[in-house]
KEMAR-227383 format. One line per 5 residues: their letters; for each residue x, y, z of C-alpha. Coordinates in Angstrom, 1 decimal. Example, Ala and Ser with C-alpha at 12.3 -4.5 7.8 and 13.67 -1.06 7.14 Angstrom:
<pts>
AS = 12.3 -4.5 7.8  13.7 -1.1 7.1
</pts>
This chain:
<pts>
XXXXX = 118.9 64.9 88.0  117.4 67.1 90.5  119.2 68.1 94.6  118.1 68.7 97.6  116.9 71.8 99.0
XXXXX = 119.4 71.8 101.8  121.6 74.5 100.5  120.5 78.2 100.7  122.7 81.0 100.0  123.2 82.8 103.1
XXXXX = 125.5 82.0 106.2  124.0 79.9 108.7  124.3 78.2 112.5  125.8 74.7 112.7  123.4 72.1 113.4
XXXXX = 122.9 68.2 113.1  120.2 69.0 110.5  122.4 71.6 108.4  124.9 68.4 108.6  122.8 65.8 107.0
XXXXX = 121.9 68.5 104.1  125.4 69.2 103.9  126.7 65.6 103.4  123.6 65.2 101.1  124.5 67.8 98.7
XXXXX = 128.3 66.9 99.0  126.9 63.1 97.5  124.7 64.5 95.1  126.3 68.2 93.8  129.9 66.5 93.0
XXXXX = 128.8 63.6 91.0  126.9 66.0 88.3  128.4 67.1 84.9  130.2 70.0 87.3  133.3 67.4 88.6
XXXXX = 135.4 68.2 85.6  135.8 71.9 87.0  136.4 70.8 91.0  139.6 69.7 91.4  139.2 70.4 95.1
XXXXX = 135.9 69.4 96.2  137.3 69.7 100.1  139.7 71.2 101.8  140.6 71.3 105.4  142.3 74.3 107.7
XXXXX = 140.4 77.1 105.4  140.1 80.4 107.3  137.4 82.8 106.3  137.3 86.4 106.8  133.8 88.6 106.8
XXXXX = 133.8 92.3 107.0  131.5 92.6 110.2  133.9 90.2 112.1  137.2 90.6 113.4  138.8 87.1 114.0
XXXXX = 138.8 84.3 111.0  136.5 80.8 110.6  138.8 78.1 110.4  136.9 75.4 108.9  136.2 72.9 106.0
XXXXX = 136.3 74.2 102.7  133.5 72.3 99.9  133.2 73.1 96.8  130.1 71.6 94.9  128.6 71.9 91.9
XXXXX = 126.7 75.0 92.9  127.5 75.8 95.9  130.6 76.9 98.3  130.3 75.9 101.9  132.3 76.1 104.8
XXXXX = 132.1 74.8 107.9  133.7 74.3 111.4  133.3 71.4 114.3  132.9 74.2 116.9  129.8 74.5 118.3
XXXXX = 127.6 77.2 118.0  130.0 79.0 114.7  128.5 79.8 112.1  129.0 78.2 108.6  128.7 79.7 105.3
XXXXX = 126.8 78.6 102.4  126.9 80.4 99.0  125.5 79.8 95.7  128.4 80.2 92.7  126.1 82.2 91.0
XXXXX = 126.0 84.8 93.8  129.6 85.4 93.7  130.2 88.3 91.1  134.0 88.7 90.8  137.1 86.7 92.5
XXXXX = 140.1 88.5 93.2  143.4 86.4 93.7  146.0 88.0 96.3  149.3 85.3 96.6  151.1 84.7 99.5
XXXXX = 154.6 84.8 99.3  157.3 84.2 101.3  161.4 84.6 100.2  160.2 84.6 96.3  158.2 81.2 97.1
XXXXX = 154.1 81.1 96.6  152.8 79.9 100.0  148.7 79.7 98.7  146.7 83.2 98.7  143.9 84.5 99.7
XXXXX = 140.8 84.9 97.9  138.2 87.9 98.0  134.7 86.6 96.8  132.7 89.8 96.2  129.1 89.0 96.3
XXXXX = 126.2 90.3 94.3  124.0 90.5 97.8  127.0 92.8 98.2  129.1 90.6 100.6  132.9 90.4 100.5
XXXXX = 134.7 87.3 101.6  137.9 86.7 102.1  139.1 83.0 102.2  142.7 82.0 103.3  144.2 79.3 101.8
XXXXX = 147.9 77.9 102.9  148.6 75.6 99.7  149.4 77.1 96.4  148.0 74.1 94.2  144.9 74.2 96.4
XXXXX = 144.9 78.0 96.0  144.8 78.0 92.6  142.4 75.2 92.2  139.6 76.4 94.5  140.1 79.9 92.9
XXXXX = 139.8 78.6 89.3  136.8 76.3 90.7  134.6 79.0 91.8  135.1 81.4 88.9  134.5 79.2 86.5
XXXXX = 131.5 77.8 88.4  130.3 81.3 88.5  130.6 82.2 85.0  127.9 79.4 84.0  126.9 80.4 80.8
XXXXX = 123.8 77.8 80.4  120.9 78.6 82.2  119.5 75.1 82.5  122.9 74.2 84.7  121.9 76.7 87.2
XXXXX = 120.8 75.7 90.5  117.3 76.1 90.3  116.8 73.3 87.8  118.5 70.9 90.6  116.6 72.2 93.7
XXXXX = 113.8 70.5 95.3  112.4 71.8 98.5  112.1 70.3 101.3  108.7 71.2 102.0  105.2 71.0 100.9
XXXXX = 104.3 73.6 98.1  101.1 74.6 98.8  100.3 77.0 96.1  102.4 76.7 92.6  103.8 80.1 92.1
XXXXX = 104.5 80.0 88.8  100.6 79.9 88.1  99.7 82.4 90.8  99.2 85.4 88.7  98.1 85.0 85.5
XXXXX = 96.7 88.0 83.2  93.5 86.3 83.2  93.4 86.6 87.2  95.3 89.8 87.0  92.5 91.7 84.6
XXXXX = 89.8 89.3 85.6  87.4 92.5 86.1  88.9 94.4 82.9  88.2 91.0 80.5  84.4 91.0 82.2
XXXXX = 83.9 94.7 80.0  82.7 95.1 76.9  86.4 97.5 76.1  89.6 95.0 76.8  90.0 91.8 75.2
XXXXX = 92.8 88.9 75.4  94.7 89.1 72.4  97.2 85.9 71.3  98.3 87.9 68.3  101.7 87.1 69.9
XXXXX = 101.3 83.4 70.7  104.3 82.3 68.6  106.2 85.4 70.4  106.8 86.6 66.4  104.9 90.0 67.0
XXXXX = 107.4 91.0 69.6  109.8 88.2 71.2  110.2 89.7 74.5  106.2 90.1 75.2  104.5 87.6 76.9
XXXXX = 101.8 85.1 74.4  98.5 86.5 75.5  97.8 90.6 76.4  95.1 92.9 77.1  94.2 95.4 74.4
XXXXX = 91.3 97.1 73.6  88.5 95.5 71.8  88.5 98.3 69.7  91.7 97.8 68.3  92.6 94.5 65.7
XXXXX = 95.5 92.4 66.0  96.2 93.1 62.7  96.4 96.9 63.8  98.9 95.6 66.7  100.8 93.8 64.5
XXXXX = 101.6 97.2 62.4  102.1 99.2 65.7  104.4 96.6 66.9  106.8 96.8 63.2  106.6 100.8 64.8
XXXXX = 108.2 100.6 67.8  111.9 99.4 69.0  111.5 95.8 69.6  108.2 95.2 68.7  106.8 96.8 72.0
XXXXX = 103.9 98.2 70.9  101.5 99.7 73.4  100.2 97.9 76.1  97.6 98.3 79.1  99.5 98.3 82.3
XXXXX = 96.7 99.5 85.0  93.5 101.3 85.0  92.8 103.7 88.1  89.7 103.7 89.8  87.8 106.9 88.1
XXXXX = 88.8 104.7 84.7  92.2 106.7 83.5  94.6 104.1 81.9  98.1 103.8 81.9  99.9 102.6 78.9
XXXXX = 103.7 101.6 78.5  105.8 100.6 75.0  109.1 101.1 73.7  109.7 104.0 71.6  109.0 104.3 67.9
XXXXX = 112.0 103.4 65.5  114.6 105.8 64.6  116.0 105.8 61.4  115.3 107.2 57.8  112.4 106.1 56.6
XXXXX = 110.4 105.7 59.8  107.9 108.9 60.0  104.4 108.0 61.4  102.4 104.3 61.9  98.1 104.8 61.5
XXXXX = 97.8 101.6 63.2  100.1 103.0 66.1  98.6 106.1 66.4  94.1 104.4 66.3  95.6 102.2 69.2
XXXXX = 96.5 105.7 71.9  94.2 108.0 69.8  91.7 105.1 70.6  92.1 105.9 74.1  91.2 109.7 74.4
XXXXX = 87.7 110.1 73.9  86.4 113.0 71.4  86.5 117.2 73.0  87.9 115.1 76.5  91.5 116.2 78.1
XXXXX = 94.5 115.6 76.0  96.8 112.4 77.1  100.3 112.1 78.1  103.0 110.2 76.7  106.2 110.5 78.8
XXXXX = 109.8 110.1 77.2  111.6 108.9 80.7  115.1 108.1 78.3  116.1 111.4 76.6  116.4 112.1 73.2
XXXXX = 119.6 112.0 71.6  120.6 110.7 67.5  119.8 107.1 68.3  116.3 107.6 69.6  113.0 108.9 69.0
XXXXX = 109.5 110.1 70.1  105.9 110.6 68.8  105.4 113.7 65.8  102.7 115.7 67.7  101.1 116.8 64.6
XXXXX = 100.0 112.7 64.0  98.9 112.2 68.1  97.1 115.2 67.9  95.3 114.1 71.3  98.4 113.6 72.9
XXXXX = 100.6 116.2 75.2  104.3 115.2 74.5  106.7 115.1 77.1  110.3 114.3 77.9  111.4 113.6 81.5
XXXXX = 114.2 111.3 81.5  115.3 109.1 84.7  119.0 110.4 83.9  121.7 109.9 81.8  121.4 106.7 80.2
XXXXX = 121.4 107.5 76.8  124.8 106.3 75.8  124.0 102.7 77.4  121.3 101.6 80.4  125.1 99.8 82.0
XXXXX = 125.7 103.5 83.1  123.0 103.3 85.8  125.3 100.1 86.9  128.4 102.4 86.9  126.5 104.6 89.1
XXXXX = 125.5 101.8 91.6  129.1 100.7 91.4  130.5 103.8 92.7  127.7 104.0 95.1  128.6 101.1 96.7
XXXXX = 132.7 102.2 96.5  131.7 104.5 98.8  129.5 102.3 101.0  132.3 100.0 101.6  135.1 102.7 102.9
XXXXX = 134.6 102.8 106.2  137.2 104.9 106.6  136.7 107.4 105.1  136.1 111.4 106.1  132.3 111.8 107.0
XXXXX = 133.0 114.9 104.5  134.6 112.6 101.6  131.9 110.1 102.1  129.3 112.6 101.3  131.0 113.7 98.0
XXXXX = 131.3 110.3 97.2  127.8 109.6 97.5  126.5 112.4 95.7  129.2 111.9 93.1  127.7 108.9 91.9
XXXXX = 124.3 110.2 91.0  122.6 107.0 92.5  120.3 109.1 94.6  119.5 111.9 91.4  118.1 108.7 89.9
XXXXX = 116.2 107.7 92.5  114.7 111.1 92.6  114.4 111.7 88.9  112.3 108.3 89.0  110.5 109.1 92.3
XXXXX = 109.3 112.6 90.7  108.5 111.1 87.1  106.5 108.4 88.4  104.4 110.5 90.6  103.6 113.2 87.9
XXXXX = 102.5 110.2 86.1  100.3 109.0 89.0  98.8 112.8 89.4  97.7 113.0 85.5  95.8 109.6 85.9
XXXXX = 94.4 110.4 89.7  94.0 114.1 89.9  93.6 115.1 86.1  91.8 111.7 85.2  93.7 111.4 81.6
XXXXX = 95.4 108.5 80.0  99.1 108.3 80.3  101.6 106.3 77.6  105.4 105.5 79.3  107.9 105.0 77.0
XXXXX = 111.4 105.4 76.7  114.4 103.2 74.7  113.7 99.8 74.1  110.7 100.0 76.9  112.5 97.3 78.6
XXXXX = 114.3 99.6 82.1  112.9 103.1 82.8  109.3 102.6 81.8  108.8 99.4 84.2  110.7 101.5 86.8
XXXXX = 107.9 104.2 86.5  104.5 102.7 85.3  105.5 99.7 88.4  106.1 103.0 91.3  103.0 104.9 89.8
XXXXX = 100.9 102.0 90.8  102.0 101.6 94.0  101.4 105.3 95.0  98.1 104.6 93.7  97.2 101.2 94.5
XXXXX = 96.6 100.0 97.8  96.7 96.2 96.4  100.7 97.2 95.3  101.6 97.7 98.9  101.0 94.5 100.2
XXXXX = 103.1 91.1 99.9  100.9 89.3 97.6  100.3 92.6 95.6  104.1 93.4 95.1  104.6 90.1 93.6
XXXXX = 101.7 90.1 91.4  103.3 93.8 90.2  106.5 92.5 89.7  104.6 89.6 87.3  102.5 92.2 85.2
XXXXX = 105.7 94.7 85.1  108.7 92.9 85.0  108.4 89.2 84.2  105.2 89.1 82.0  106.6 92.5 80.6
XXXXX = 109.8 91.2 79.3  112.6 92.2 81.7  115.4 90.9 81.2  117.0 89.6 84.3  119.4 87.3 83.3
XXXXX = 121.3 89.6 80.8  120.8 92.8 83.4  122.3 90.7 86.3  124.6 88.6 84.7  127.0 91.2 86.5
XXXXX = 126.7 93.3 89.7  128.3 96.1 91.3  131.9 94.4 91.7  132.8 93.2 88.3  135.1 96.0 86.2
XXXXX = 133.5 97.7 83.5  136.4 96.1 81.3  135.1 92.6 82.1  130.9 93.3 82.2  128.3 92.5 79.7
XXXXX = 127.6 96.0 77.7  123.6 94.7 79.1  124.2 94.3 82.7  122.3 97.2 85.0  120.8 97.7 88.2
XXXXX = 116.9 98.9 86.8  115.5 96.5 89.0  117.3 97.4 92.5  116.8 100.9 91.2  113.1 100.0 91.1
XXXXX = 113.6 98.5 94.6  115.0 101.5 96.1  112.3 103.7 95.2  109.6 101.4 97.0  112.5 101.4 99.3
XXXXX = 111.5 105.4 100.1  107.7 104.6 99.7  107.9 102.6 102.7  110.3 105.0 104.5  107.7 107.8 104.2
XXXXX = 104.8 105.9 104.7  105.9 103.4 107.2  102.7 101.7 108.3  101.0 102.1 104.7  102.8 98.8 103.9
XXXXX = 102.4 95.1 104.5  106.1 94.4 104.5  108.9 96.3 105.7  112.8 96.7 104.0  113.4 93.0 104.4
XXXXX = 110.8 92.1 102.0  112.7 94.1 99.9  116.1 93.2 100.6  115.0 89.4 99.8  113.5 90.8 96.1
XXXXX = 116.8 91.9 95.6  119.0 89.0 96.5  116.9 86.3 94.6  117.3 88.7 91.9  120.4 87.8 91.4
XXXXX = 120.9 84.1 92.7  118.8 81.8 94.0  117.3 78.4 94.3  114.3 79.5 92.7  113.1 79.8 89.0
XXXXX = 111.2 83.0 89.6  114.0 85.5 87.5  115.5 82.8 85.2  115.9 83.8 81.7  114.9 87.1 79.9
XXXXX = 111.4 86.7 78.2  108.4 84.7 78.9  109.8 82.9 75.6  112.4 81.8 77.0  110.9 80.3 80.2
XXXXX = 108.9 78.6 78.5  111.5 76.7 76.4  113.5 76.2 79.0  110.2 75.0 81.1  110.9 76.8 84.1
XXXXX = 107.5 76.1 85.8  107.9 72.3 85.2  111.2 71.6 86.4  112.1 74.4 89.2  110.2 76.3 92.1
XXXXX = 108.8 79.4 92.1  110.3 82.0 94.9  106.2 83.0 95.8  105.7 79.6 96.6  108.6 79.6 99.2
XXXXX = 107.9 83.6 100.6  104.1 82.5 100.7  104.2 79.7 102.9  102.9 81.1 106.8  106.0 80.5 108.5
XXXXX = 107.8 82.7 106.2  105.3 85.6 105.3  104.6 86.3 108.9  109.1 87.1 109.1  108.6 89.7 106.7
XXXXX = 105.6 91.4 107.9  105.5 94.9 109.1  104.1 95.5 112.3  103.4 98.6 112.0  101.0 98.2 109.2
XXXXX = 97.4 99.8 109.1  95.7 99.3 105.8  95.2 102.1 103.9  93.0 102.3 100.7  93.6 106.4 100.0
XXXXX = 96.2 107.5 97.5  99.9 107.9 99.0  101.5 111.2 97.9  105.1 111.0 98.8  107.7 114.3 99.3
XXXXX = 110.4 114.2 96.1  112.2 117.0 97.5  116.0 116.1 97.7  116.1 116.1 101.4  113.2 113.0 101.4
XXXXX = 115.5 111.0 99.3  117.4 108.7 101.6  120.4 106.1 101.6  118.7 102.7 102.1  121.5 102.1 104.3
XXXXX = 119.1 98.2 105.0  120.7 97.3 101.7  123.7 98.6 101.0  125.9 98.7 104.2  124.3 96.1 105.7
XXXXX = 127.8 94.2 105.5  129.9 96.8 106.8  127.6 98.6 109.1  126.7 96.4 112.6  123.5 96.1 112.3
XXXXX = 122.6 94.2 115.8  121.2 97.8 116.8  118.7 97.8 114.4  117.7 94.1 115.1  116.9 94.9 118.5
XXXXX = 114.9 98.3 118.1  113.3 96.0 115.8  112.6 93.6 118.6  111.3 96.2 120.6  108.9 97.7 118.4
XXXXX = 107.7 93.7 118.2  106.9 94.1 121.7  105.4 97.3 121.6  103.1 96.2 119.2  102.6 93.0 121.1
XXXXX = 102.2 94.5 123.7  99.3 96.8 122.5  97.3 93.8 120.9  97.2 92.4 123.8  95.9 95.4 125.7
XXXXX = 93.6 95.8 122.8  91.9 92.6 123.1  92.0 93.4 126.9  90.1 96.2 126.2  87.9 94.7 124.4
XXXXX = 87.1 92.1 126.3  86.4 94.5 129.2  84.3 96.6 127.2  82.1 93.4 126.1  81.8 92.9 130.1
XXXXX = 80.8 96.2 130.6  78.4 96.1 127.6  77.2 93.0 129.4  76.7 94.6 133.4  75.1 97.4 131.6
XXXXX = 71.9 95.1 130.0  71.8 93.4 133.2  71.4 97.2 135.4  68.8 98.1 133.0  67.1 94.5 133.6
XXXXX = 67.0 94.7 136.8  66.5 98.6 137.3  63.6 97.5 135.0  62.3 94.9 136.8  62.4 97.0 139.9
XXXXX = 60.2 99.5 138.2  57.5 97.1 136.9  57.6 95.6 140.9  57.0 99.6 141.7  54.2 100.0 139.5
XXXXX = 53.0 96.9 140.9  52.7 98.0 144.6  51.6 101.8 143.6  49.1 99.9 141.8  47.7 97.8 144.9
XXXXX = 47.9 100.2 147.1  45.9 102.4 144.9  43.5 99.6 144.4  43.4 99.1 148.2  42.6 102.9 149.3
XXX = 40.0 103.1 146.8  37.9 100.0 148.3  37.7 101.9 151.4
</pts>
């Protein structure tokens, strides 16, 4: 049984609309297969504690079967409304008074990176509601998540789940006598986390894919990712197999050898995970077309969870407010988050200057091809592309790169930033807001090269994590498609597409720009994107009204360009209407020189 749409995950005004939602879910949410896990479904005299605020919410405390919301009779508070699944770790601090338990309080830390703090007087209650949302948290079925139960509460206009297929995507690449659609992976055998249907050169035969694929880690052979305009392709795969017994693949090598033609430059296949005794690279002497190179992200060879240990301690120090401006600074750069931004800032545009400036194919490959390569081959595109830096085109990247590619959302977010290493899945990272962060610093350098602005971002980010949409459920296209996510929930493009909700996200300060966008990777260009990660503890109301008036700037100025304009078209207008009439006065000249000529010569 499918919900309403009335319950989004962010903290929102009080109204007589929010109301009737409220009630609505409260009806609907309890009654599901959830109830056995409430105890507490409400609870009155709740305070609530943010970090941005100084005095507590009192208010009513309801706990649903996806959903926590609070919410007060005064007018004008605000009420808070959060998914379960957004909440990544509970914390349980008791109250007690003369060695007797008075309730608690309980921290919710957030994977949007929120803390709350709620205050509860009872003990039973305190230990119900706290046992309530950490189980309803730790859902372990992906079909019980909200998504599934949503239904919006508004007309979807375009199906977002069928926006961007490959066929659309490589509509003019499928129209050449060199790519083809290959289903060799229809039954998702070849390589489970691929998606059915792939561009590969015509040139190459599935059963040649099918040997690459027994090659590489995974089964992630080779695949086309973009072609620039001069016609230099970029490729990305996992790498091959390490292990005795493993030496060289023909098939492997006719599919990239396939790609540099005879006496042209030599390609590039980039290693972006390090080599250590569990991995492995290309023999040179078998790819001898091929330029081998190794220029990992950082250190993630032991596990990819590191790069979440290093967003962890990033955000331990975006939290302690305070703290010494000097301590914070060693904290920062203790936690490497910003050495990987650079590392995969510098990789990805030495991969965009082989294909633009040198014109040769590149191959991206590192580990199980499932978290550095997407990072790099997705950036590289949008230094290049022009189509990558707008709303639509940022989506239809994420598609090809992340969901059609295999990403594995679900196991990489399962846990965030807050839960201990001790108690987080050996496959949770932060690839994807690592990913984000380095468009992040795109946009920073090349403010008005880009539709969007950091908000656009920061929404990516959230829904990444939790939401009401189906957009990052599940690992693999496989597994969407058993659990039929585009039948039974909503895609997030559907909602961020809609007019009234694109137009929040636009950046005013955009001026296309078709060129190529060469951004600075020197350490000093690498900034905190502060938008994101102490946008809870920092105020922020500063911001929001520079914000507002650049809006009017910008406002402002269309409106004294259409002035213009209009005042030129006016002056275009008295101009043809001076030469008409200097014109006519003219012929009427001619006219009387004419006569009078006439005239004298009759006498």
């Amino acid at each position: 049984m499918r919900r309403s749409a009335g319950c989004s995950a962010s903290t929102s005004s009080n109204s007589k609309g929010e109301k009737k939602k409220k009630e609505y879910c409260q009806r609907g949410e309890s009654k599901m297969e959830f109830a056995e896990l409430i105890r507490t479904p409400k609870l009155d005299g709740v305070q609530m504690y943010e970090q941005l605020r100084r005095e507590s919410i009192d208010g009513t405390l309801c706990i649903t079967g996806h959903h926590l919301i609070l919410s007060t009779r005064k007018e004008g508070a605000r009420e808070l409304w959060l998914l379960h699944q957004n909440v990544d770790l509970v914390e349980r601090k008791p109250y007690i008074v003369n060695n007797v338990l008075e309730g608690g309080t309980i921290t919710l830390k957030c994977k949007d990176l929120r803390i709350i703090q709620l205050r509860i007087n009872s003990p039973q209650e305190y230990f119900n509601i706290s046992n309530s949302i950490e189980q309803l948290s730790n859902l372990e079925e992906t079909k019980k998540l909200y998504p599934f139960f949503y239904i919006p509460m508004y007309n979807v206009m375009q199906d977002g789940h069928t926006e961007y297929t490959i066929e659309t995507e490589y509509a003019k690449l499928l129209a050449t006598d060199e790519w083809r659609l290959s289903t060799v992976n229809h039954d998702f055998k070849v390589c489970p986390t691929y998606g059915s249907r792939m561009l590969v050169q015509k040139s190459i035969s599935d059963e040649q894919i099918i040997q690459s694929a027994a090659f590489r880690d995974g089964g992630r052979f080779p695949v086309l990712a973009y072609k620039h305009t001069n016609g230099a392709v970029l490729f990305r795969c996992a790498q091959p197999l390490a292990g005795p017994g493993v030496k060289r693949c023909r098939a492997d090598e006719a599919i990239l050898n396939s790609l540099v033609e005879p006496g042209a430059k030599k390609g590039y296949i980039f290693d972006t995970w390090g080599k250590t005794k569990n991995t492995n690279t290309e023999i040179e002497p078998h790819y001898p077309q091929w330029r081998i190179l190794s220029r990992p992200i950082g250190s993630l060879t032991s596990s990819i969870s590191s790069l979440l240990d290093s967003f962890v301690k990033l955000m331990d120090a975006c939290n302690d407010v305070a703290t010494s401006s000097d301590r914070w600074l060693s904290r920062l750069e203790s936690s490497s988050w910003l050495s990987f931004v650079l590392n995969a800032m510098n990789v990805s545009c030495v991969v965009a200057q082989c294909l633009a400036k040198e014109g040769v194919p590149v191959v991206v490959h590192g580990g199980k091809g499932l978290d550095t390569p997407l990072i790099v081959t997705s950036v590289a595109q949008i230094i290049l592309n022009p189509d990558c830096r707008t709303i639509k085109g940022l989506q239809a990247l994420i598609e090809r790169e992340w969901l059609q590619a295999g990403y594995p959302f679900s196991t990489r977010h399962k846990n965030s930033c807050y839960t201990p290493s001790v108690q987080r899945h050996k496959t949770s990272s932060a690839t994807f807001v690592l990913f984000l962060d380095c468009v992040f610093q795109l946009y920073h350098q090349f403010p008005c090269s880009f539709e969007f602005d950091s908000r656009y971002l920061i929404v990516l980010f959230e829904h990444s994590y939790s939401s009401q949409y189906g957009t990052f459920l599940a690992n693999s296209e496989r597994e969407r498609i058993e659990l039929r996510v585009r039948e039974r929930t909503t895609s997030l493009w559907s909602y961020i597409n809609r007019p009234e909700v694109i137009d929040t996200l636009l950046n005013p300060m955009y001026i296309p720009n078709s060129v190529v966008i060469w951004p600075s990777v020197a350490p000093l260009s690498i900034v905190l994107w502060s938008d994101a990660y102490t946008r809870w503890v920092i105020d922020q109301s500063v911001a929001r009204t520079n914000r507002d008036r650049m809006l009017g700037i910008v406002s402002e100025e269309k409106e004294l360009e259409k002035k213009v304009k209009r005042l030129r078209r006016e002056l275009s207008d008295l101009q043809r209407e001076y030469i008409r009439l200097k014109l006519e006065e003219t012929l009427l000249s001619d006219e009387g020189t004419e006569e009078d000529a006439d005239a004298s010569d009759s006498k």
